[in-house]
N, C-alpha and C positions, 0 to 999 in steps of 0.2 A: 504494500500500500504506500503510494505516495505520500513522501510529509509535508502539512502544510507550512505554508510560508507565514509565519508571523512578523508582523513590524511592532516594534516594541519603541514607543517615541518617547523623549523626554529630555527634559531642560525646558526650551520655552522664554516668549518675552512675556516674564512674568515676577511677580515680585517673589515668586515664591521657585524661583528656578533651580536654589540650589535644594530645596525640598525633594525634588525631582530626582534631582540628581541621586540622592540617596536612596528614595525608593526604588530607582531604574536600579540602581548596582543589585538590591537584594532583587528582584523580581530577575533580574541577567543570570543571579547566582544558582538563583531556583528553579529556572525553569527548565523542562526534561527537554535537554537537545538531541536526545535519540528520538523524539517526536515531532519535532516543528525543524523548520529553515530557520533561523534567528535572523531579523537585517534590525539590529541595534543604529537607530538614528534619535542624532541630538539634534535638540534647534538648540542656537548660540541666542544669544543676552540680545543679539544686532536682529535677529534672525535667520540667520543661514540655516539651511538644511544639511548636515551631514552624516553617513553612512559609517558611522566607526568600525576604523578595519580591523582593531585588536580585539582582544579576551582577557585581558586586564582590567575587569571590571572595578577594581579600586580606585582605578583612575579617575574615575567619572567624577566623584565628590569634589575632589580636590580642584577638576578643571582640566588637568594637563592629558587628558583623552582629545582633545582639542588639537593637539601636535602630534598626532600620531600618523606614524609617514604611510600608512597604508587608508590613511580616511580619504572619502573623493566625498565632491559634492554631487545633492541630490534631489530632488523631488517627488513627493505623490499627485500624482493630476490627476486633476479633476475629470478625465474625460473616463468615461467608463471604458474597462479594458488593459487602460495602459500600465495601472501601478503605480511599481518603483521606478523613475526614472532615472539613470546614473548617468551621470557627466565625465564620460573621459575624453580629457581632449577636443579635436572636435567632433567627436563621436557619443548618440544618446543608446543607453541599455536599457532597454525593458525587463523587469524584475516583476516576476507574479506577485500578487500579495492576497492571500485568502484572508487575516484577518487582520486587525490593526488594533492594537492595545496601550492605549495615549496614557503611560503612566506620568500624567502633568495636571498640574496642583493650580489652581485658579485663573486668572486671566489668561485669554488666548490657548486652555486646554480645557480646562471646565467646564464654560462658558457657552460650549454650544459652537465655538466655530469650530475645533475641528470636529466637531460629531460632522457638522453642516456638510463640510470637504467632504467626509467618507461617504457622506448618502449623496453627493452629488455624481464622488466615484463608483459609487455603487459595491466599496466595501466591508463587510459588515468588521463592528466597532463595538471594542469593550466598555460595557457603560452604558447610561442611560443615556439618551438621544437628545435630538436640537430641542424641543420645548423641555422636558425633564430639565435638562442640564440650564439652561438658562433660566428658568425658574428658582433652580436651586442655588445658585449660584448668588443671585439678588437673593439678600436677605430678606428685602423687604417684600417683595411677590412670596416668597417661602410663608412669610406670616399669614399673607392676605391667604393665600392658600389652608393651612391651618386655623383659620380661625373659621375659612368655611365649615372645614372638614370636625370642626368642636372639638379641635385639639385644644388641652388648657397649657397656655404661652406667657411667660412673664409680659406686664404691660410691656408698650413699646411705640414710639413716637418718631416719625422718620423726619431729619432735619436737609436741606437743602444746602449746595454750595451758597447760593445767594443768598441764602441765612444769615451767613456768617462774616458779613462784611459790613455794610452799614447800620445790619438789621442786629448785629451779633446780642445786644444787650435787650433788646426782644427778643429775642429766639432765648436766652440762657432767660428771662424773666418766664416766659411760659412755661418751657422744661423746669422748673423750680414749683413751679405752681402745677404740676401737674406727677412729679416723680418726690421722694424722697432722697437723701442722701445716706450711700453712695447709690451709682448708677453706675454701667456699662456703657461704652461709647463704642464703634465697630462700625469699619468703613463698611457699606452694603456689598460688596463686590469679590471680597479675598477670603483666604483660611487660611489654614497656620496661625491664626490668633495674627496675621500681619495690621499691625495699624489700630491695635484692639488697648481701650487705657481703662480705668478704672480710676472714676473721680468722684471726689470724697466732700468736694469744695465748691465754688462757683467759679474763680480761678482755675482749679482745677479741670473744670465742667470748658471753660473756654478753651484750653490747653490742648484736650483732649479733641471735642469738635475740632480746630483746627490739622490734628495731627494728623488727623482719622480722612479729613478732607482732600490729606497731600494725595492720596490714593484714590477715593472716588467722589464726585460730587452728591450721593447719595449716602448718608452718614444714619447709622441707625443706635438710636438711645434706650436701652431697658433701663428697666425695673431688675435691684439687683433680688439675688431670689437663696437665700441661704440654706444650702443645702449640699449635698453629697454629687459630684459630677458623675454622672453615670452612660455607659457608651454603648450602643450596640452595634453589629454589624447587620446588613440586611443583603439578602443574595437569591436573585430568581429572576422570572419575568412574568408568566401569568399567576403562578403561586409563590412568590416569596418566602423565604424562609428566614427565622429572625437565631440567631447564635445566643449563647450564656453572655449573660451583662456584665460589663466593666468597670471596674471604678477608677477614677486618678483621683490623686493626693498629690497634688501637684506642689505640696512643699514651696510656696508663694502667696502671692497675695491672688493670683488665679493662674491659670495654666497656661501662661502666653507663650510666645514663639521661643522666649530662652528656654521656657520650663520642659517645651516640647523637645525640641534637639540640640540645645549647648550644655545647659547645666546638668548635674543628675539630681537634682532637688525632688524629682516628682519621682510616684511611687505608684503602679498599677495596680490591682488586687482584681485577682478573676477564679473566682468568680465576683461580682460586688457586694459589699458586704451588708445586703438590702435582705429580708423576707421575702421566701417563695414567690407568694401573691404579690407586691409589690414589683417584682422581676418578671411575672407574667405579664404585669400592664405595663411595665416599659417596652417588652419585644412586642405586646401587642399594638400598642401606641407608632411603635416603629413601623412595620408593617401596613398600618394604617395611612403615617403619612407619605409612605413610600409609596404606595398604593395612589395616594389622592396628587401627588406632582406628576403621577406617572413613568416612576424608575422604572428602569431595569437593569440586569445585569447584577450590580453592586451598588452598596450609598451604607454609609458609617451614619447612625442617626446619635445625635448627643441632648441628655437630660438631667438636668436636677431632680433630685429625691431630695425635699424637704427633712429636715433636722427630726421635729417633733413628729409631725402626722403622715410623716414618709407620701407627702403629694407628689407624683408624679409631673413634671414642668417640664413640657418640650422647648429644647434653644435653639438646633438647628442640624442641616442635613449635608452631610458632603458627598458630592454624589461618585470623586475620584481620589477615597482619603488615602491617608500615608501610606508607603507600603514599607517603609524602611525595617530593618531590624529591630528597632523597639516602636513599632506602631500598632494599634489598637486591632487593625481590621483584620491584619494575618495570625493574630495572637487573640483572637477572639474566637476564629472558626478554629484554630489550633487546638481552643481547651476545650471546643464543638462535638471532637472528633475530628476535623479536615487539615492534612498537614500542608504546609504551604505549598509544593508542590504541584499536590492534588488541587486546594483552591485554583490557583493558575488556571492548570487544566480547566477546571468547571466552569470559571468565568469566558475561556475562551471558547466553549462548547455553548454556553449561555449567548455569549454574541452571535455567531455562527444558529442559533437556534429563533435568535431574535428577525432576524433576515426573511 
C-alpha cells in the first residue's frame, strides 16, 4: 500500500511562531515515518515557504533549521491537483500531498486562512475548517457563540481600538462601572496567553487595554472568575469525543505565555483534581461547544471550576492547541489511553475522513 504524503507546516507570520516551532519538533519526533511521506515545511517570520531538507528536528526551536543546505523553496497552490510545489532553479516539482497538518498557533494558521488555501486546493486539513477556525479564533464570536449555545461564561465586555484613544477615560469609566477589580484583559485574536494582563487597578486596567491592543484592534475584558483552570481535549467530527480533564497550577499570578513555555513554575495534574460529576460537565460542556462552533478534527477547550460550589465557567476554545512536549492536548489523550503516536494517526484519518 502506498504511503500517504503528509505536509506537516509550521512556524508562520504569527506572534506565536516560535510556539510552532516547538510543537512541529514533537509532532516530527512522533510521527510513524514507516507510514506517511513526511515534507516538513516552515513559513519564516517574513513569510517564505520552505521544505526542510534535514531530520534534525531540534533544530527547529532554536531557528537554525533555517540554514540548512538541503532546504529549497516552496509552495502549496491553490489550484487543485498540483500540491507541493518545489523551486529548483528554474525548474517547478510537483509533490502529491494527500493531507496537510498546519501545526500553527494563531494568526495566519488558526484563523481560517490556511484551512481556506487547503479547501480551495482541495486538500483535506487537520482541524476544524474556514468558519470553525475563525470563529474560534475571535474570542469575541466564541462568546456570542456560547452564550447562544447557554454555555455559562464569565461576564465579558468587548473594547475597540478606537476606544482607547480619545475615548480611553470612557471606555476605562464604563468597564469600572460594569466589572469589579481584578479583570482579565486579552487581545480577541491570539493564544498562548500572547498579549493576555491581569489588572488589578485603573492604571493598570489602561496598561493592559493598550498592550492587548499592540496585537489586535478587538481587545476583550472579563470578569475574573476564581477558580481551579481546568483543560480538556476534544477529538472527532460527527461524534466527538471529550478525554480525562486537566488541571494547571500555573504557579503565577495566571498561566500566561512564560508560565506556559519558559518558566517551570506551573504544575499539571491529570487527572484534575475536581469530582467525578463535576469532570462529567466539563467534557460535556466541551463537546457541547465544540459541537455548537462546529469543530472538527481537534480543539483543546479550557474552564474554570469555581473554588467553593465547583461551577463549571467556560473561557475558551483552541481549535490548533500546543503540541509540544509539555502541552495539555497530547498528555490528555495520553492519560485517555491514546499514545501520541496513535493521536497523530487519528487526527490524520479524522481529516482525510472529514473530506
Amino acid at each position: 500500500m502506498e504511503k500517504l504524503s503528509v505536509c506537516i507546516l509550521f512556524g508562520g507570520v504569527s506572534p506565536e511562531h516560535e510556539v510552532s516551532l516547538r510543537s512541529a519538533e514533537s509532532v516530527l519526533n512522533n510521527i510513524d515515518k514507516n507510514k506517511y511521506n513526511i515534507f516538513p515545511v516552515g513559513i519564516t517570520k517574513g513569510g517564505e515557504w520552505i521544505l526542510y531538507g534535514g531530520r534534525e528536528y531540534a533544530d527547529l526551536p532554536s531557528g537554525k533549521w533555517q540554514q540548512h543546505p538541503d532546504n529549497c523553496r516552496v509552495a502549496l497552490s491553490p489550484v487543485r491537483g498540483q500540491g507541493l510545489l518545489r523551486f529548483e532553479g528554474d525548474c517547478v516539482v510537483q509533490e502529491r500531498i494527500d493531507v496537510v497538518y498546519p501545526v500553527l498557533h494563531g494568526e495566519n494558521g488558526e484563523d481560517g486562512s490556511v484551512q481556506g488555501l487547503m479547501q480551495l486546493a482541495g486538500i483535506p486539513c487537520v482541524g476544524p475548517h474556514v468558519a470553525a477556525s475563525a470563529v474560534a479564533m475571535d474570542k469575541t464570536l466564541t462568546k456570542l457563540v456560547a452564550d447562544h449555545a447557554g454555555v455559562t461564561q464569565a461576564d465579558w465586555q468587548l473594547v475597540r481600538s478606537g476606544d482607547m484613544g480619545s475615548r480611553m477615560e470612557k471606555t476605562l469609566d464604563s468597564l469600572e462601572a460594569r466589572f469589579r477589580y481584578p479583570v482579565f484583559v486579552k487581545p480577541a485574536g491570539t493564544g498562548s496567553s500572547v498579549g493576555v494582563s491581569k489588572a488589578c487597578d485603573r492604571e493598570d486596567l489602561r496598561s493592559a487595554l493598550l498592550a492587548a491592543g499592540k496585537y489586535d484592534d478587538k481587545v476583550l475584558v472579563e470578569e475574573f472568575i476564581r477558580g481551579r483552570e481546568v483543560e480538556v481535549a476534544v477529538m472527532g467530527n460527527d461524534s466527538p469525543v471529550a478525554s480525562v480533564c486537566g488541571e494547571i497550577d500555573s504557579g503565577a499570578e495566571f498561566y500566561d505565555y512564560d508560565a506556559k513555555y519558559i518558566t517551570d513554575t506551573s504544575v499539571a495534574y491529570i487527572p484534575a483534581r475536581i469530582p467525578e460529576d463535576v469532570a462529567e460537565t466539563v467534557r460535556d460542556t466541551a463537546v457541547k461547544i465544540y459541537k455548537a462552533i462546529g469543530c472538527q478534527g481537534l480543539s483543546r477547550v479550557d474552564f474554570f471550576v469555581t473554588w467553593q460550589e465547583n461551577k463549571v465557567v467556560f473561557n475558551e476554545i483552541n481549535t490548533l492547541p500546543g503540541f509540544t512536549s509539555i502541552s495539555m492536548y497530547p498528555k490528555l489523550f495520553g492519560a485517555s489511553g491514546i499514545p501520541y503516536p496513535q493521536l497523530i494517526d487519528q487526527l490524520i484519518a479524522l481529516a482525510l475522513e472529514a473530506t
